[in-house]
N, CA, C and O atoms as a CHARMM CRD file, in Angstrom:
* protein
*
  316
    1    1 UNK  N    -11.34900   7.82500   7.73200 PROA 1      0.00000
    2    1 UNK  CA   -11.75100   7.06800   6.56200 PROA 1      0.00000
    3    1 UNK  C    -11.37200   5.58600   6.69900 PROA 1      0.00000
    4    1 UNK  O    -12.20800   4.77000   6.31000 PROA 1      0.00000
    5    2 UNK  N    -10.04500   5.07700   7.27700 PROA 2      0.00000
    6    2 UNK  CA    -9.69000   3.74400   7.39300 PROA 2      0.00000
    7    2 UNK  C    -10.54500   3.12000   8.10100 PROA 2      0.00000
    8    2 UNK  O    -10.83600   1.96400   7.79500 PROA 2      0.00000
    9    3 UNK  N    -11.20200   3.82000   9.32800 PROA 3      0.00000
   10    3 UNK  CA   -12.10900   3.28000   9.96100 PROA 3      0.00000
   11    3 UNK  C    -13.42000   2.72800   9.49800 PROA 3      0.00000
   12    3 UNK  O    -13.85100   1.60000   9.73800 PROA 3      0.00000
   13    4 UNK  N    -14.16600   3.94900   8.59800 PROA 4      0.00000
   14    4 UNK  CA   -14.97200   3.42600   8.03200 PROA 4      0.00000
   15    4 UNK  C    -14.91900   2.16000   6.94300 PROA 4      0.00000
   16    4 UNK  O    -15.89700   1.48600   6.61800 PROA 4      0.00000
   17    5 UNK  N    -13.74300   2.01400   6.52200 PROA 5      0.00000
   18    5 UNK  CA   -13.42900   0.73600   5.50000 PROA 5      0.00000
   19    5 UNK  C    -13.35600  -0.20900   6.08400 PROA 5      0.00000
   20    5 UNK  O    -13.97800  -1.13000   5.55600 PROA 5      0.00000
   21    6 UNK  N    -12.57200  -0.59600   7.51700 PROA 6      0.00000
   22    6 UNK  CA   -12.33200  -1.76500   8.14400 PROA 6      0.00000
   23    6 UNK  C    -13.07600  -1.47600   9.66100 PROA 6      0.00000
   24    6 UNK  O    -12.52700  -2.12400  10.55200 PROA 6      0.00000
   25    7 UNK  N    -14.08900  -0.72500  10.07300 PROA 7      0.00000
   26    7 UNK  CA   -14.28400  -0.87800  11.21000 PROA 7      0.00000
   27    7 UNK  C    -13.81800  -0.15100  12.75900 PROA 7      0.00000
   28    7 UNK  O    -12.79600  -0.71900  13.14400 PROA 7      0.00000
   29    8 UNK  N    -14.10000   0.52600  13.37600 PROA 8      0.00000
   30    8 UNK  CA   -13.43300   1.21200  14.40300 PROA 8      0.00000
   31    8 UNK  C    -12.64000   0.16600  15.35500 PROA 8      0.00000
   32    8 UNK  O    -11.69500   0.48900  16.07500 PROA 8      0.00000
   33    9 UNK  N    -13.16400  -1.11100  15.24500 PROA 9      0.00000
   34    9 UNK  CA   -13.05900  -2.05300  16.11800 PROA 9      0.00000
   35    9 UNK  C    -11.39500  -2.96400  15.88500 PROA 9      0.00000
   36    9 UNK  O    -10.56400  -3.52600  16.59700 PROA 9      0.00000
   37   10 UNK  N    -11.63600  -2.61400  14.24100 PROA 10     0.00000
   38   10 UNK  CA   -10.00700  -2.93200  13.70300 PROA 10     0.00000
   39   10 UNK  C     -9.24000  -1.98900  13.37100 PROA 10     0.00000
   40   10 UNK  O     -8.06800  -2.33900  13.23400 PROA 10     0.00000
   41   11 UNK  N     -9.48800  -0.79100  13.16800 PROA 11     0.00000
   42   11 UNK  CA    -8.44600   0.35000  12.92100 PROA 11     0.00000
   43   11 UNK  C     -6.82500   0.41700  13.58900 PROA 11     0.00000
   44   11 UNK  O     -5.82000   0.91300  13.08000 PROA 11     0.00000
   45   12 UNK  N     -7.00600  -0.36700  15.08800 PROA 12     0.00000
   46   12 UNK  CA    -5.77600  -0.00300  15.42400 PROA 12     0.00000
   47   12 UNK  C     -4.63800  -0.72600  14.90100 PROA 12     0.00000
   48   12 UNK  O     -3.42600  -0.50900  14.89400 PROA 12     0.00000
   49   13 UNK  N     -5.42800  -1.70300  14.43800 PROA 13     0.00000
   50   13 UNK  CA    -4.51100  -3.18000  13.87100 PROA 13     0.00000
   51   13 UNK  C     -3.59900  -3.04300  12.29300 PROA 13     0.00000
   52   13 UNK  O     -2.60200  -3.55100  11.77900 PROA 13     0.00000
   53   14 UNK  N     -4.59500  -2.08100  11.96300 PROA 14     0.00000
   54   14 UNK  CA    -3.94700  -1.79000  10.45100 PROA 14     0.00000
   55   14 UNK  C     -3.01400  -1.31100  10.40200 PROA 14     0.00000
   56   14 UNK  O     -2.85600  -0.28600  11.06500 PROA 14     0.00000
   57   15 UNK  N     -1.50700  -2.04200   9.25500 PROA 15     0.00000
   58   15 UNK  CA    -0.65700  -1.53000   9.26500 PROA 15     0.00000
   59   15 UNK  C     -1.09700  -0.80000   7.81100 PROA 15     0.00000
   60   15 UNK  O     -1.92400  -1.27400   7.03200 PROA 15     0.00000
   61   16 UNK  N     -0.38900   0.41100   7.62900 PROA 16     0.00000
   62   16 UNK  CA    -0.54600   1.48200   6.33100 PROA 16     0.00000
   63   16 UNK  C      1.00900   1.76700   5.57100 PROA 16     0.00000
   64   16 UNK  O      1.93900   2.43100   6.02700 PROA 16     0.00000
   65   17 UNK  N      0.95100   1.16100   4.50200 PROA 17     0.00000
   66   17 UNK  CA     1.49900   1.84500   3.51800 PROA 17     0.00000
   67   17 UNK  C      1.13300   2.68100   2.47600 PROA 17     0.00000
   68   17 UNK  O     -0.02300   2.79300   2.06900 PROA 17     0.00000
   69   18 UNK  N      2.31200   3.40200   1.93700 PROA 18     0.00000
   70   18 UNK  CA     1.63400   4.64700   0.76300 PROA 18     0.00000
   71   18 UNK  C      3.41500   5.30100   0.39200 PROA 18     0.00000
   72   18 UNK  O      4.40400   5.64300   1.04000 PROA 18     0.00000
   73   19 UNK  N      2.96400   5.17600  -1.15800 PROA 19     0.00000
   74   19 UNK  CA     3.89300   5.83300  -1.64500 PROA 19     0.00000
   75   19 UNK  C      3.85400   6.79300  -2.10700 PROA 19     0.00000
   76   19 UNK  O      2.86300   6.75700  -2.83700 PROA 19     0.00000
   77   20 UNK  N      4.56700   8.24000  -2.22400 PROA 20     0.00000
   78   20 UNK  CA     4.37500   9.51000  -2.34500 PROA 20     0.00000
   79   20 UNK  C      5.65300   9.46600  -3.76500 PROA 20     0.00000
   80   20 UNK  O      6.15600  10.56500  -3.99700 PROA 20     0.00000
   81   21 UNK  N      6.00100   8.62300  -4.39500 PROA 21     0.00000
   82   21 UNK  CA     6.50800   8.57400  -5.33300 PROA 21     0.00000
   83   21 UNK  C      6.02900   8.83400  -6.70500 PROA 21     0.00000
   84   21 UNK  O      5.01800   8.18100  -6.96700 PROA 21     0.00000
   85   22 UNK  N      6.40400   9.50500  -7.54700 PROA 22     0.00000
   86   22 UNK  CA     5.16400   9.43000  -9.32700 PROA 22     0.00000
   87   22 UNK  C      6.11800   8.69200  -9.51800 PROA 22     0.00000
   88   22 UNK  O      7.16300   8.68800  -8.86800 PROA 22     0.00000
   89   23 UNK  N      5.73600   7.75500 -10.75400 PROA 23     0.00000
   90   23 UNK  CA     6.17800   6.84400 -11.87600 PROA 23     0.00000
   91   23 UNK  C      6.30300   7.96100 -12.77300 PROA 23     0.00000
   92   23 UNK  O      5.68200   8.99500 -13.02000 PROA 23     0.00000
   93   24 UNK  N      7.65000   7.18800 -13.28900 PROA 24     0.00000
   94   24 UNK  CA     8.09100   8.23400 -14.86100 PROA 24     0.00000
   95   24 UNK  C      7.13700   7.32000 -15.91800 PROA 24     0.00000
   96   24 UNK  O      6.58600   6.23600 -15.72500 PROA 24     0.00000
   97   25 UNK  N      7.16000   8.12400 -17.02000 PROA 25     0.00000
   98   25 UNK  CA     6.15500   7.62900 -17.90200 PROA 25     0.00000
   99   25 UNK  C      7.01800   6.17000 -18.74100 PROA 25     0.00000
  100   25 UNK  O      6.40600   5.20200 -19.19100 PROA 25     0.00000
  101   26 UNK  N      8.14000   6.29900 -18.77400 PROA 26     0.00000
  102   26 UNK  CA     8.44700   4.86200 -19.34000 PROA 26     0.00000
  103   26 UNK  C      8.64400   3.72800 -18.22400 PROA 26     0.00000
  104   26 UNK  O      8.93900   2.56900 -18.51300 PROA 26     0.00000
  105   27 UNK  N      8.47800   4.12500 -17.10500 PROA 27     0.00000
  106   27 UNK  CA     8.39900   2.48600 -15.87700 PROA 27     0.00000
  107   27 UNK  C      6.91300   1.93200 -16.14600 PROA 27     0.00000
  108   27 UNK  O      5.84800   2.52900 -16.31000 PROA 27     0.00000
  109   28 UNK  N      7.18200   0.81300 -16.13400 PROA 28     0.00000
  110   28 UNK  CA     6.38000  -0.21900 -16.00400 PROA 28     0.00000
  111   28 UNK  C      5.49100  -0.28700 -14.49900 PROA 28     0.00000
  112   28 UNK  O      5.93800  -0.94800 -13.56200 PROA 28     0.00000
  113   29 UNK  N      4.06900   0.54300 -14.37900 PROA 29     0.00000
  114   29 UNK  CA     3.38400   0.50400 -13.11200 PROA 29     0.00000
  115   29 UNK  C      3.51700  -0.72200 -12.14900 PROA 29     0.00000
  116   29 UNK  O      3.76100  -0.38300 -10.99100 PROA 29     0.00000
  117   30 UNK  N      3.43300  -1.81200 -12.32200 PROA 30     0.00000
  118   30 UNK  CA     3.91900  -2.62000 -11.52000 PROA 30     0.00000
  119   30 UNK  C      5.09900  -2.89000 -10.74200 PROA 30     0.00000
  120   30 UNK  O      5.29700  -3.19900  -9.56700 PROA 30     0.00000
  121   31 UNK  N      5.89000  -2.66300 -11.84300 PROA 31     0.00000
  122   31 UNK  CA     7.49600  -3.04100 -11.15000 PROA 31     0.00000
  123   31 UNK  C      7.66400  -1.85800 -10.41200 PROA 31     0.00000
  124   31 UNK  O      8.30900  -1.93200  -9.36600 PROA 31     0.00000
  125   32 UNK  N      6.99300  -0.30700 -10.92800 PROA 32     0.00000
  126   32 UNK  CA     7.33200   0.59500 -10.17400 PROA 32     0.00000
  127   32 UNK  C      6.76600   0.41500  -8.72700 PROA 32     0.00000
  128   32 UNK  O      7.54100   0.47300  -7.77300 PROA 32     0.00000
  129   33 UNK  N      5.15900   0.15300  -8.51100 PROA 33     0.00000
  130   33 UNK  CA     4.47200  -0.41100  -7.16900 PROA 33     0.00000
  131   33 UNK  C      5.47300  -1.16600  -6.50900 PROA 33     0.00000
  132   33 UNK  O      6.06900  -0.73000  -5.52400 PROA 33     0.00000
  133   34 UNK  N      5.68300  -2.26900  -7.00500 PROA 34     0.00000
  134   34 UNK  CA     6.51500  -3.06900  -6.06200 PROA 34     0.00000
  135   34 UNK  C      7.97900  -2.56100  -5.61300 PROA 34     0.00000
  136   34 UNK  O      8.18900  -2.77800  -4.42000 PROA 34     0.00000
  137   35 UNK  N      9.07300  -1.91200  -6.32300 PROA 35     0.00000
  138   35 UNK  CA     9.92200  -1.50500  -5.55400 PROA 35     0.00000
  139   35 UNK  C      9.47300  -0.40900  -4.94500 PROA 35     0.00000
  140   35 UNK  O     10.31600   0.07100  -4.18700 PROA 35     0.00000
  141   36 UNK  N      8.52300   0.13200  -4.98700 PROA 36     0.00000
  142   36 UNK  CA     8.42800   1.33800  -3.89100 PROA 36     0.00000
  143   36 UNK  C      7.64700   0.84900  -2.52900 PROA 36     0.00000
  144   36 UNK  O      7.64800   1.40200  -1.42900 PROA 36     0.00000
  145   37 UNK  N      7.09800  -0.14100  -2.86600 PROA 37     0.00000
  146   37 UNK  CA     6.35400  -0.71900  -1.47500 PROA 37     0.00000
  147   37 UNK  C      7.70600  -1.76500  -0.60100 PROA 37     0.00000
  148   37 UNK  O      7.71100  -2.09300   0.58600 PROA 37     0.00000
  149   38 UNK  N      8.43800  -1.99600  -1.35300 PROA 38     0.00000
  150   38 UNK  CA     9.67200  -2.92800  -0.99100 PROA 38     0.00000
  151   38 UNK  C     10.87100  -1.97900  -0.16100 PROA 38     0.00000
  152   38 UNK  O     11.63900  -2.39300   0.70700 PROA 38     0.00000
  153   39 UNK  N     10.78100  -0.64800  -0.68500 PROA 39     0.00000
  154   39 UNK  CA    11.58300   0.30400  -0.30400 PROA 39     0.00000
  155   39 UNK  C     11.05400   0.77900   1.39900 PROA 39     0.00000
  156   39 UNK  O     11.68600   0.79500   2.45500 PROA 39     0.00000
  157   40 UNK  N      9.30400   1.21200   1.00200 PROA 40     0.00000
  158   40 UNK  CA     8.69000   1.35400   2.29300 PROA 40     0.00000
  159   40 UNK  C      8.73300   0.15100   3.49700 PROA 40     0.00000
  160   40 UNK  O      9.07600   0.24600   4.67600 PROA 40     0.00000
  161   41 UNK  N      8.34700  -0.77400   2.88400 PROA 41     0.00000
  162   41 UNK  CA     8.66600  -1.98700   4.51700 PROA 41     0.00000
  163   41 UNK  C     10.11400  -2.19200   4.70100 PROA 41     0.00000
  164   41 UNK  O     10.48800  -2.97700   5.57300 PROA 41     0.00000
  165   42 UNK  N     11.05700  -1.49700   3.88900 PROA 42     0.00000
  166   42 UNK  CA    12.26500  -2.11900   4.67200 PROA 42     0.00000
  167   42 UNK  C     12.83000  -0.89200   5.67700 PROA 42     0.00000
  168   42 UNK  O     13.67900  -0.89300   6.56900 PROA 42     0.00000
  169   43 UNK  N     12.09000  -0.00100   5.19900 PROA 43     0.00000
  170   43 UNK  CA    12.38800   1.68300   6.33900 PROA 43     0.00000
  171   43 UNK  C     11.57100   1.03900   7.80700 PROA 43     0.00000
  172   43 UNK  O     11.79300   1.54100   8.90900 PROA 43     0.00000
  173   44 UNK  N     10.64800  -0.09000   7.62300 PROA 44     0.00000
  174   44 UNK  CA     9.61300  -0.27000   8.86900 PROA 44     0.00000
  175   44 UNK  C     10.31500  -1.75200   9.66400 PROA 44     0.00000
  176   44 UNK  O      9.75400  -2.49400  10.47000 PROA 44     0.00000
  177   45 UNK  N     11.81400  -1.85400   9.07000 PROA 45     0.00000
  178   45 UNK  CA    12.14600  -3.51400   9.10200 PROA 45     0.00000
  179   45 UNK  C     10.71800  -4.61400   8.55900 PROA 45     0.00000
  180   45 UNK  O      9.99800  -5.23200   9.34200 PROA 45     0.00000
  181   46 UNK  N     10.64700  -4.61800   7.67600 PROA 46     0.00000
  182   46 UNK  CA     9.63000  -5.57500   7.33800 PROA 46     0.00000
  183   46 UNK  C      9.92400  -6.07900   5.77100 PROA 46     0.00000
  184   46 UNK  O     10.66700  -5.62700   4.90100 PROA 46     0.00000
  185   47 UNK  N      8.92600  -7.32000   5.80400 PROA 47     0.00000
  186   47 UNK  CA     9.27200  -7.82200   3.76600 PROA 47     0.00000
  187   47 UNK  C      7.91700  -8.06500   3.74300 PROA 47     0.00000
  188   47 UNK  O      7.12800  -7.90700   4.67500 PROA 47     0.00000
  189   48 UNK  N      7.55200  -8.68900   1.96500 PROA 48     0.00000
  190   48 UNK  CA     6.48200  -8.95600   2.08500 PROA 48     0.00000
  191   48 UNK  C      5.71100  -9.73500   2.54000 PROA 48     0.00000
  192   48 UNK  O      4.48900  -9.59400   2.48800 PROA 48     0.00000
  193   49 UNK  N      6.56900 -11.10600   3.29000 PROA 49     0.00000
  194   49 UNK  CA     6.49100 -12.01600   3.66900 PROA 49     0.00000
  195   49 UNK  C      6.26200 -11.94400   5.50300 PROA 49     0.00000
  196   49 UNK  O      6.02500 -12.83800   6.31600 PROA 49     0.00000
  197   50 UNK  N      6.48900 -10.23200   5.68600 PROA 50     0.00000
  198   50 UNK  CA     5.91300 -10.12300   7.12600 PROA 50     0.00000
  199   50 UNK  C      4.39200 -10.65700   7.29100 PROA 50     0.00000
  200   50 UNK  O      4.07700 -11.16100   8.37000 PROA 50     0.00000
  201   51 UNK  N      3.34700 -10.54700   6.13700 PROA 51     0.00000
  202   51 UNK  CA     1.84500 -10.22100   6.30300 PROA 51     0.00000
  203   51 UNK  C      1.50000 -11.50200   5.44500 PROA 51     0.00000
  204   51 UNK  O      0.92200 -11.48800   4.35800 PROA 51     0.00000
  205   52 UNK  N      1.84200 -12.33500   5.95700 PROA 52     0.00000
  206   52 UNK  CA     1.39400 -13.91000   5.15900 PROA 52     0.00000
  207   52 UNK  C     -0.12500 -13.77700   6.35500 PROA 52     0.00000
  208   52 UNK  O     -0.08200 -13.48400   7.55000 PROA 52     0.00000
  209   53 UNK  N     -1.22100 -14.07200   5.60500 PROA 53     0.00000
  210   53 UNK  CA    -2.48100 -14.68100   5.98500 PROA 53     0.00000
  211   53 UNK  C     -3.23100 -13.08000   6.37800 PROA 53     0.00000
  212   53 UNK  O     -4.35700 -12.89900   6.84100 PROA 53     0.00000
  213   54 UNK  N     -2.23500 -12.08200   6.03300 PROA 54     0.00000
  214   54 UNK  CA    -3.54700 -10.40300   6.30300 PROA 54     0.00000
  215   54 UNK  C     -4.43600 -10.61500   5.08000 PROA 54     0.00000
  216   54 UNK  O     -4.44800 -11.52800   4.25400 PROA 54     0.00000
  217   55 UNK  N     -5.15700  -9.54300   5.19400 PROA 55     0.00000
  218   55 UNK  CA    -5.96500  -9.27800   4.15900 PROA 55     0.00000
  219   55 UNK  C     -5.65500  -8.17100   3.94600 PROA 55     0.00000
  220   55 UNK  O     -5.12100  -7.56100   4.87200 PROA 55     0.00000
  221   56 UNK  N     -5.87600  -7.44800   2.59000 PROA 56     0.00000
  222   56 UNK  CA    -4.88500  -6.71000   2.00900 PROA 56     0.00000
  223   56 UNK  C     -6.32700  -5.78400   1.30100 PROA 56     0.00000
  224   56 UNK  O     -7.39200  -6.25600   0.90400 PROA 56     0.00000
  225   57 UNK  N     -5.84600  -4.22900   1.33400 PROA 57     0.00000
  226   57 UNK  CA    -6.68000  -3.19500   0.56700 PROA 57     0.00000
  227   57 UNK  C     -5.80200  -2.42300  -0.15200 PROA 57     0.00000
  228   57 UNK  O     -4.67800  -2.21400   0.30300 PROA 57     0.00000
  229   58 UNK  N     -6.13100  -1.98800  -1.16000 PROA 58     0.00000
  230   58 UNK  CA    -4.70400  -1.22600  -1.55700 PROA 58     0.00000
  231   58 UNK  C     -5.94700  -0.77200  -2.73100 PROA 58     0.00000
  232   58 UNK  O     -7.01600  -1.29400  -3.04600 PROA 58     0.00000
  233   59 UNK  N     -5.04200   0.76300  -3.29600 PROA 59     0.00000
  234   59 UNK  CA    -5.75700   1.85300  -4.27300 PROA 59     0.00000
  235   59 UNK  C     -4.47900   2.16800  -5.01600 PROA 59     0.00000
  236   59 UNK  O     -3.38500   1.93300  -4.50300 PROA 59     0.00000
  237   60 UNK  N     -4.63700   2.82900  -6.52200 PROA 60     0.00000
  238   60 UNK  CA    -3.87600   3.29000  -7.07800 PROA 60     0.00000
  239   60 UNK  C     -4.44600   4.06400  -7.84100 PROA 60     0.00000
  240   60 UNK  O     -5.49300   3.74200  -8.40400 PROA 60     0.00000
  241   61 UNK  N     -3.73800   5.49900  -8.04500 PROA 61     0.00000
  242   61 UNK  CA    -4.64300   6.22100  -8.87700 PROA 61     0.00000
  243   61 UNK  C     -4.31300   6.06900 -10.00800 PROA 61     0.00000
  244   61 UNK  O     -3.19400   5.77600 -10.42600 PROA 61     0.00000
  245   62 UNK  N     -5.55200   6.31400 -10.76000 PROA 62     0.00000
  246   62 UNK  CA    -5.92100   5.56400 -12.07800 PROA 62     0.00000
  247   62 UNK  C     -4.59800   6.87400 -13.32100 PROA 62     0.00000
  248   62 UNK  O     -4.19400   7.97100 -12.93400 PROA 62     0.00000
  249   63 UNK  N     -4.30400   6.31700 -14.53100 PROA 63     0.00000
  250   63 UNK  CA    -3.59800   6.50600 -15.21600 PROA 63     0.00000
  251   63 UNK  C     -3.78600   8.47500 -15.69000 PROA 63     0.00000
  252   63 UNK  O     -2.87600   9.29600 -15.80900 PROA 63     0.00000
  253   64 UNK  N     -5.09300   8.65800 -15.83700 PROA 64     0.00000
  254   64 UNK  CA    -5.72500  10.32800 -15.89000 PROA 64     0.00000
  255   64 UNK  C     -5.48500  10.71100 -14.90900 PROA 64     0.00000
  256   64 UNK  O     -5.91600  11.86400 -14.87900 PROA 64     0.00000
  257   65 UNK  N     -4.94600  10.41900 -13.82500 PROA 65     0.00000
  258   65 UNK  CA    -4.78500  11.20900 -12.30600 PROA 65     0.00000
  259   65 UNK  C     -4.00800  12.10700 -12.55400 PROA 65     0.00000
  260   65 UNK  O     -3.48000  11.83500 -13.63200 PROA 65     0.00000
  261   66 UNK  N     -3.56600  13.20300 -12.09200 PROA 66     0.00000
  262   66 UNK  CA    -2.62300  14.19400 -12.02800 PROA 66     0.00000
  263   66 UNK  C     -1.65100  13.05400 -10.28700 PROA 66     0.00000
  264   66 UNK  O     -0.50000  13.31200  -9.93800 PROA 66     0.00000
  265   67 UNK  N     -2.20500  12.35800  -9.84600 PROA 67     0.00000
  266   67 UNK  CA    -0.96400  11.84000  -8.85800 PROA 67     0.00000
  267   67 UNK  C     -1.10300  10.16000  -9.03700 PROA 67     0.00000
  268   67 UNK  O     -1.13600   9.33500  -8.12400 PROA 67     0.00000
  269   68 UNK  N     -1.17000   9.92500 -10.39400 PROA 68     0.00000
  270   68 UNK  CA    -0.68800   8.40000 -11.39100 PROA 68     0.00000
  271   68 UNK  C      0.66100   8.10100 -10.48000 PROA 68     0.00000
  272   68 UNK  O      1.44000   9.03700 -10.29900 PROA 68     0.00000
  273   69 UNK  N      0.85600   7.20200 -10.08300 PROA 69     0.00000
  274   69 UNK  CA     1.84500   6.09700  -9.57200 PROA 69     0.00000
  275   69 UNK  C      1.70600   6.43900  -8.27000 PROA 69     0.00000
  276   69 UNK  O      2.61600   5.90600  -7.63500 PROA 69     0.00000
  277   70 UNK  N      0.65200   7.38600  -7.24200 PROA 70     0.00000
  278   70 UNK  CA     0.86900   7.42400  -5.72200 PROA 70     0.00000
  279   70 UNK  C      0.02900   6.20200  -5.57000 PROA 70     0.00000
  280   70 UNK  O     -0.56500   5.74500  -6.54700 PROA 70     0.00000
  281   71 UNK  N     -0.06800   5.50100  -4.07600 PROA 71     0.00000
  282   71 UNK  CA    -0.64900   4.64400  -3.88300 PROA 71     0.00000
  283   71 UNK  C     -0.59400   4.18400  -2.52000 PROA 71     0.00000
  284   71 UNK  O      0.49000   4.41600  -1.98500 PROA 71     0.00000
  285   72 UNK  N     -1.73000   3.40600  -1.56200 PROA 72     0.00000
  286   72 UNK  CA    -2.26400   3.32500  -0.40700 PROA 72     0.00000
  287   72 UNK  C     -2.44200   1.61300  -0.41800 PROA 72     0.00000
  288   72 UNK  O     -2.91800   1.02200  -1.38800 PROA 72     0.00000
  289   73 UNK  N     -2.02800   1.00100   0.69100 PROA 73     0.00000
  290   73 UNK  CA    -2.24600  -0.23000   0.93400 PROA 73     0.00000
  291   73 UNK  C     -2.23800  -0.63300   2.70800 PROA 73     0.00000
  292   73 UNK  O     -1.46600  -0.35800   3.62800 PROA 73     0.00000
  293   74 UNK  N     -3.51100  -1.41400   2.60700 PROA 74     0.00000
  294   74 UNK  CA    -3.58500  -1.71700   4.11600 PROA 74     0.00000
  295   74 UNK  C     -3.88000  -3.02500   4.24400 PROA 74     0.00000
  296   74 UNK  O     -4.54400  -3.75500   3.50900 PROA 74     0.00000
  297   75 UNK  N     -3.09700  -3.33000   5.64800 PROA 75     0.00000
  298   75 UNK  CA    -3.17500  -4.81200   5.81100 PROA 75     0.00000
  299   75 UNK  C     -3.79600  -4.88500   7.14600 PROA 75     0.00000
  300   75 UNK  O     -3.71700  -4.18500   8.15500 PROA 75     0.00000
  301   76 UNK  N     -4.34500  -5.79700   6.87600 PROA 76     0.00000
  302   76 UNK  CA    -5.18500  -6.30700   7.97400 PROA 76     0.00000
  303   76 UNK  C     -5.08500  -7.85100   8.68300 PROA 76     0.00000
  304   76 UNK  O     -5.17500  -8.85400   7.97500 PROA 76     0.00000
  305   77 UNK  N     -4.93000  -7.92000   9.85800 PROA 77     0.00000
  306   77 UNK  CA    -4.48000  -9.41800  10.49700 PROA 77     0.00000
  307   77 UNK  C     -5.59200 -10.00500   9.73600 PROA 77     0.00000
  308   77 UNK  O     -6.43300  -9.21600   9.30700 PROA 77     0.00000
  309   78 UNK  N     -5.77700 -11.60400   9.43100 PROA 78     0.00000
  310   78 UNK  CA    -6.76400 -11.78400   9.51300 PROA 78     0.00000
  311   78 UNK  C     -7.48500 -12.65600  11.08400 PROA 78     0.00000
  312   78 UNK  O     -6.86400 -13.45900  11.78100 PROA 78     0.00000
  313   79 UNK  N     -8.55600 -12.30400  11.24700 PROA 79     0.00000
  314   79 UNK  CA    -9.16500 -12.95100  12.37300 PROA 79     0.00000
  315   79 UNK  C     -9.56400 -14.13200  12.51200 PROA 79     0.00000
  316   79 UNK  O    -10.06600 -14.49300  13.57600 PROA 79     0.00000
């Protein structure tokens, strides 16, 4: 599937994050996104400031989801 979004030609380049975390119902979706993506690049040695000038894809499932607060983000060099 990543391929088809960015290309076979860039697939190898993409770095992938994803959090397998739910949000409790009183966190704030944002602040929850961001420390869990902050938690994930520092397990990879990385900040957010590794991917200055990628281009960025990212999904979150919507609030009716049965998996509300998981979430997918991909970066892409830019060329």
């Amino acid at each position: 599937m990543i391929e088809e979004l960015v290309g076979a030609e860039n697939e190898p380049s993409v770095f992938r994050l994803s959090s397998d975390k739910r949000i409790q119902k009183n966190q704030n979706f944002l602040s929850f996104q961001r420390n869990s993506l902050k938690e994930e690049l520092a397990t990879k040695h990385k900040k957010f400031t590794s991917f200055k000038g990628y281009r960025i894809g990212a999904y979150a499932f919507p609030k009716h989801d049965k998996r509300y607060g998981k979430s997918m983000i991909l970066l892409l060099p830019s060329n």
